[in-house]
N, C-alpha and C positions, 0 to 999 in steps of 0.2 A: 220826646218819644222814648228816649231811655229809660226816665221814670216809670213810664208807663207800663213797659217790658217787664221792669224787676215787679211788675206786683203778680206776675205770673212764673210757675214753673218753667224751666228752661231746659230743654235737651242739650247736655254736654256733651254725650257721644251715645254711639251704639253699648249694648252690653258687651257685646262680640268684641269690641276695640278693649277691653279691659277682660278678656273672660277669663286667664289664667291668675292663680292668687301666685304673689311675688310673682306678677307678671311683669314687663315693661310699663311703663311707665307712659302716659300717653299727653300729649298737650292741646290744650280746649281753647278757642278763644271766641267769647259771646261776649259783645254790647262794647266791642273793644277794649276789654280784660282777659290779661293771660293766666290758666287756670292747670294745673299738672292735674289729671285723673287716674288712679291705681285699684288694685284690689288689692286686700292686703294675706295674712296667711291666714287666716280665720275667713277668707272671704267678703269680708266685707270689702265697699267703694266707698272709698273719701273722696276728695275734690277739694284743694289749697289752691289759695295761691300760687303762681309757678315761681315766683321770685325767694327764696330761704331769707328769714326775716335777721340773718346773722350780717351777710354781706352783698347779698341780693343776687347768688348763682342760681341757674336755672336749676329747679329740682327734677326735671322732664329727665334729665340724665342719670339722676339717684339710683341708689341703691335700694330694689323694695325686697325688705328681706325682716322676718322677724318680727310680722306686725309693725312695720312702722318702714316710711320711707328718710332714705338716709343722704343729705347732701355729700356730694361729694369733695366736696370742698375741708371743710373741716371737723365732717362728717358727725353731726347736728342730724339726730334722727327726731320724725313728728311720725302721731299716730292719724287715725283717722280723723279724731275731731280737732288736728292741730297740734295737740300735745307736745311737748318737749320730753322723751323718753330717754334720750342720751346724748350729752355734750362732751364727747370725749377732749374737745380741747382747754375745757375749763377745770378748775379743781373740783374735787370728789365734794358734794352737798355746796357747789354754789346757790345762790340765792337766785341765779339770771333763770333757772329751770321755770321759777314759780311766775315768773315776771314777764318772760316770753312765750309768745305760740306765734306759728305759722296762722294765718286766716283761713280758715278754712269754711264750708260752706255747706247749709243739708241737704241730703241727698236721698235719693228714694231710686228705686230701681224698676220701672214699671214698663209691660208693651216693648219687651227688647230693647228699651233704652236708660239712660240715666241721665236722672232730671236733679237741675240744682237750682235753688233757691238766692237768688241774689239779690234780692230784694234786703227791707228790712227786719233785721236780724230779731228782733222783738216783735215783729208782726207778722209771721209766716202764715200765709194761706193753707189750710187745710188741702193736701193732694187730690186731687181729683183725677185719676185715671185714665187717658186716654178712650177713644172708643175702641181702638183694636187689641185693647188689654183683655176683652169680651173675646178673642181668638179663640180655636178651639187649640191645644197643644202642639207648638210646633208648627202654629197656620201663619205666623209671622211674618214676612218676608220682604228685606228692606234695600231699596236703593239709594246712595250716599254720593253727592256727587260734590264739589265745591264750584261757588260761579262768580267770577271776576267782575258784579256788578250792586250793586245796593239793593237791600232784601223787598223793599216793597215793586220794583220791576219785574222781579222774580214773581213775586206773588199777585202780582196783575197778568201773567200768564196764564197763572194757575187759574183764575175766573172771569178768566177771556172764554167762553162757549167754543165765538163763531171761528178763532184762527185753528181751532181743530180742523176742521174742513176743507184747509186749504196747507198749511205746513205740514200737517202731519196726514195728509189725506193718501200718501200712499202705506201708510200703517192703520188708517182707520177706513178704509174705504166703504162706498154704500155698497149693500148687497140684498139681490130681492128675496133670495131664500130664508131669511133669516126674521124673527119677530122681534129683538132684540139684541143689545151691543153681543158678539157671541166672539169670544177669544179664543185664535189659532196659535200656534205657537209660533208666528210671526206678524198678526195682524191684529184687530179688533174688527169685525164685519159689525155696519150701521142697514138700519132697514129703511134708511132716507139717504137721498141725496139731495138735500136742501143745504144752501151754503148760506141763506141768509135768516138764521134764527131772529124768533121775536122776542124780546127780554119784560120777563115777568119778574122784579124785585121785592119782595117782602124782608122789613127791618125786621131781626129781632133783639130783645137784651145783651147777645151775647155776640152780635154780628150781624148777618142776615143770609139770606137763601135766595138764591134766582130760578128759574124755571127759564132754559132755550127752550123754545117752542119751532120746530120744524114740519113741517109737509114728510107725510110717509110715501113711502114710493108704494101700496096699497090700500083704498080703503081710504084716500084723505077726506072726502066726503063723512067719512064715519069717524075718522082720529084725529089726533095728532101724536107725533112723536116727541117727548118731551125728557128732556136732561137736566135732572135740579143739581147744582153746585151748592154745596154752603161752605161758609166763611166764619172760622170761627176765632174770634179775634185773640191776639194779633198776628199771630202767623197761620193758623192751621187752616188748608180747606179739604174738603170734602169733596172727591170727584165722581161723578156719577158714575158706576161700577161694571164691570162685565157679565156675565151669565158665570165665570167661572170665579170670581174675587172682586171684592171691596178695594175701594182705594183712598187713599188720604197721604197729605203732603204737608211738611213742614218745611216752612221759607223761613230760618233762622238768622237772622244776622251774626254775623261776626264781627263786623265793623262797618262802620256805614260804606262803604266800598265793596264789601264780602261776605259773601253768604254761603250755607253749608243748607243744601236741598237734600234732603230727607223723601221717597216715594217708599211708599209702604201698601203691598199689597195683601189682603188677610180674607179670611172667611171666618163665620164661627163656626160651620157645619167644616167638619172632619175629612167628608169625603170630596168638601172644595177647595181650593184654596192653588197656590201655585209655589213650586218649591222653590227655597233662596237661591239658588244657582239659574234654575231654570228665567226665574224675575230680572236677573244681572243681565243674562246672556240676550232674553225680549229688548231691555234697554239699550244692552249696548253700553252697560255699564260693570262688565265685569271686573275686580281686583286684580290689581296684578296685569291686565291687560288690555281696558280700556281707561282705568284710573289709577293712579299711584298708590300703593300701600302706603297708610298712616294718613298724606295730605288729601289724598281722596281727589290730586287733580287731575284735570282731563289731556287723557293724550290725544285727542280731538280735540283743540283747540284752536285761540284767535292767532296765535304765532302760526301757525299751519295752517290757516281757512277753512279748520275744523276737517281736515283732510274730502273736502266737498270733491262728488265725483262727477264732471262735467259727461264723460261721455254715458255716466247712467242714468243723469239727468234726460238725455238723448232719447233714451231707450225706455223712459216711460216714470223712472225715480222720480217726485217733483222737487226734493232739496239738492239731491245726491248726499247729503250730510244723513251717516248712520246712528240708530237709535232716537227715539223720541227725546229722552232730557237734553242731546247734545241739540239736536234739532233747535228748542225752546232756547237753549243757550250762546247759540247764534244769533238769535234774533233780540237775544235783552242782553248781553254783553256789546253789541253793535251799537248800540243807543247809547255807550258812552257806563263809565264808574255809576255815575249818576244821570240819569235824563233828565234831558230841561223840556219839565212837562209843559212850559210855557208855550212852545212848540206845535204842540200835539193838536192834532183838529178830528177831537171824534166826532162820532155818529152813534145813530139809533143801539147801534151794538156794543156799543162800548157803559150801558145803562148800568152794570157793576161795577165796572169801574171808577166813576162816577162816583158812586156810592162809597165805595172803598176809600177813595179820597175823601171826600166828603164829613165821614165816621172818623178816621182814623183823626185827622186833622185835629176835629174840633176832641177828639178825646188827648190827644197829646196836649192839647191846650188847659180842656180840666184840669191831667195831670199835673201841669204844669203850675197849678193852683191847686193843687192840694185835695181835689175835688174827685169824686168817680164820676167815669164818662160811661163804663162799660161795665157789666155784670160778670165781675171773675168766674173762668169754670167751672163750679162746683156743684158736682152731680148733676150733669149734664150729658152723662152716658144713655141715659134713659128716655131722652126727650127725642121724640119725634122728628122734632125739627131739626136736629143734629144729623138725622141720614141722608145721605145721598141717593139720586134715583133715579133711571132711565128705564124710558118702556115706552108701548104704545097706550092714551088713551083716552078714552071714550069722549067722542065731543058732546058736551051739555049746555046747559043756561047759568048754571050757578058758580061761574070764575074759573080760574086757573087752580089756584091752592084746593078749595072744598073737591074737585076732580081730583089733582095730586094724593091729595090728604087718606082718600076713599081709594085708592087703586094704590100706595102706600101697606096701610092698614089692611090693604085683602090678600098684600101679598107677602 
């Protein structure tokens, strides 16, 4: 599976966690490598190594100053591509300058984040841009959370449909006034209260896309109510979106134990979108006071039973646990570092995940042979298939997708 990882771009951090040049110094850790990320005084983002290739001190603590970060140890400065710029503890024109560098890694700055290339170094994929890099300026807006459990549990939440309906149902409740998902500034109103979606799967090249299919609370004779997720491998999905903002989520690993969840909500039109405070405060995930600066961890967590409120449970809450990603993080950090899927006894609703298992498996296997299992991103902003969708509609003869596809396209 690691293989597989490196033949795609990889978010090391937010822009924001790096946005001052000779700023602090920030540290990354993807596929179980540890990674120092900086701006430098020209502005530019590198991404080393964290270990100084001198005596192996951490560079996270460096000096960034002067175009170039400086260990502090023997204070061995590297530029952004690694360079050796000054060894002040060696003689003036050694030879060790030309002969050493820090490792360092390419890096693109795209959609509020910075993406590194770990892969190999000789074969780098052509970048391919996120879809919410299509924002309209400033429509950006990102939740960063870290979760104590192995990235792919994470992201079988993410394309779980039906456990919306019942975890998080007092933040997504049904409501009859509404045609579609309509966002309050504390809820998401649905125009169904059906708890048990039918799961419509289509594979594509690059993942694939579900359609939940619900009963509308008007009009079922005439509709359905239908939520398409996509899955675009290996970590990104696509959640079917609100009246006021697009959504998309990256389930990154850190180590096969840890993962660094990414919610980004964005609009391209100007006059939509939800601002970066206001998306923290919805989650319950604001800095500083629901997650720690820098590690991004939850102060609702498993040491504290995610501070669950038994008597607002009482009173009509159905977790008492606040915020939707801590909600999801209760329930996939409980299953254990890692779950033993061996365990598990789905049903009819669980048909993505299924699938998710199924794809990922047999492509880490590929990889594992030298082979492609999966169609790398590229230029994939433009395809259809890559958006997510919720609405009410029209019941016909001709399938699920050809309906989707046409109620999509019209709108």
């Amino acid at each position: 599976m690691g293989s597989l990882m490196r033949r795609y771009w990889l978010p090391a951090c937010m822009s924001e966690d790096v946005a001052e040049p000779d700023g602090a110094p920030r540290k990354a850790r993807l596929l179980g490598e540890n990674l120092v990320v900086f701006r430098d005084t020209q502005g530019r983002v590198g991404v080393l190594d964290e270990l100084c290739p001198h005596r192996r001190a951490s560079l996270v603590y460096g000096r960034n100053e002067e175009c170039g970060l400086r260990c502090l140890y023997h204070g061995w400065k590297f530029d952004v591509t690694g360079a050796i710029t000054e060894m002040p503890s060696e003689p003036v024109g050694t030879p060790l300058s030309e002969k050493i560098a820090a490792r360092a890694f390419p890096v693109v700055e795209s959609g509020g984040f910075v993406w590194v290339w770990m892969g190999d170094p000789d074969n780098v994929t052509p970048f391919d841009p996120p879809i919410w890099a299509q924002a309209a300026a400033g429509n950006i807006s990102v939740v960063k959370v870290h979760a104590d459990c192995n990235w792919a549990q994470v992201l079988e939440g993410s394309i779980d449909s039906a456990h919306s309906s019942s975890l998080h149902s007092t933040n997504m409740p049904s409501a009859e006034t509404v045609a579609s998902s309509t966002a309050t500034s504390t809820a998401w109103l649905r125009p169904s209260a059906d708890k048990s979606p039918r799961l419509d799967v289509q594979k594509l090249d690059f993942g694939f896309r579900y359609a939940a299919i619900r009963t509308p609370i008007h009009d079922p004779d005439l509709r359905d109510y239908i939520r398409v997720t996509v899955f675009q491998a290996p970590f990104t999905v696509h959640i079917p979106p609100t009246d006021r903002y697009r959504l998309s989520q990256m389930l990154v690993p850190t180590d096969d134990e840890n993962t660094m969840f990414y919610w980004i909500a964005w609009h391209t039109d100007p006059a939509k979108g939800i601002a970066q405070d206001d998306w923290r405060r919805f989650c319950g995930a604001e800095v500083g006071k629901d997650v720690a600066a820098v590690t991004y961890r939850k102060v609702r967590n498993a040491a504290n039973g995610y501070l669950q409120d038994r008597a607002a449970m009482r009173a009509g809450d159905f977790t008492g646990i606040y915020g939707i990603p801590v909600q999801d993080m209760a329930m996939w950090e409980s299953m254990g570092r890692i779950a033993d899927r061996s365990e598990d006894r789905l049903g009819s609703s669980d048909k993505a995940i299924v699938t998710f298992r199924t794809m990922m498996l047999r492509a880490a296997q590929a990889a594992g042979e030298g082979e492609d299992a999966l169609t790398p991103p590229i230029a994939l902003s433009a395809r259809l298939e890559l958006t997510s969708f919720e609405g009410l509609v029209d019941k016909a003869d001709d399938g699920v997708w050809p309906r989707i596809d046409r109620t999509m396209m019209a709108t």
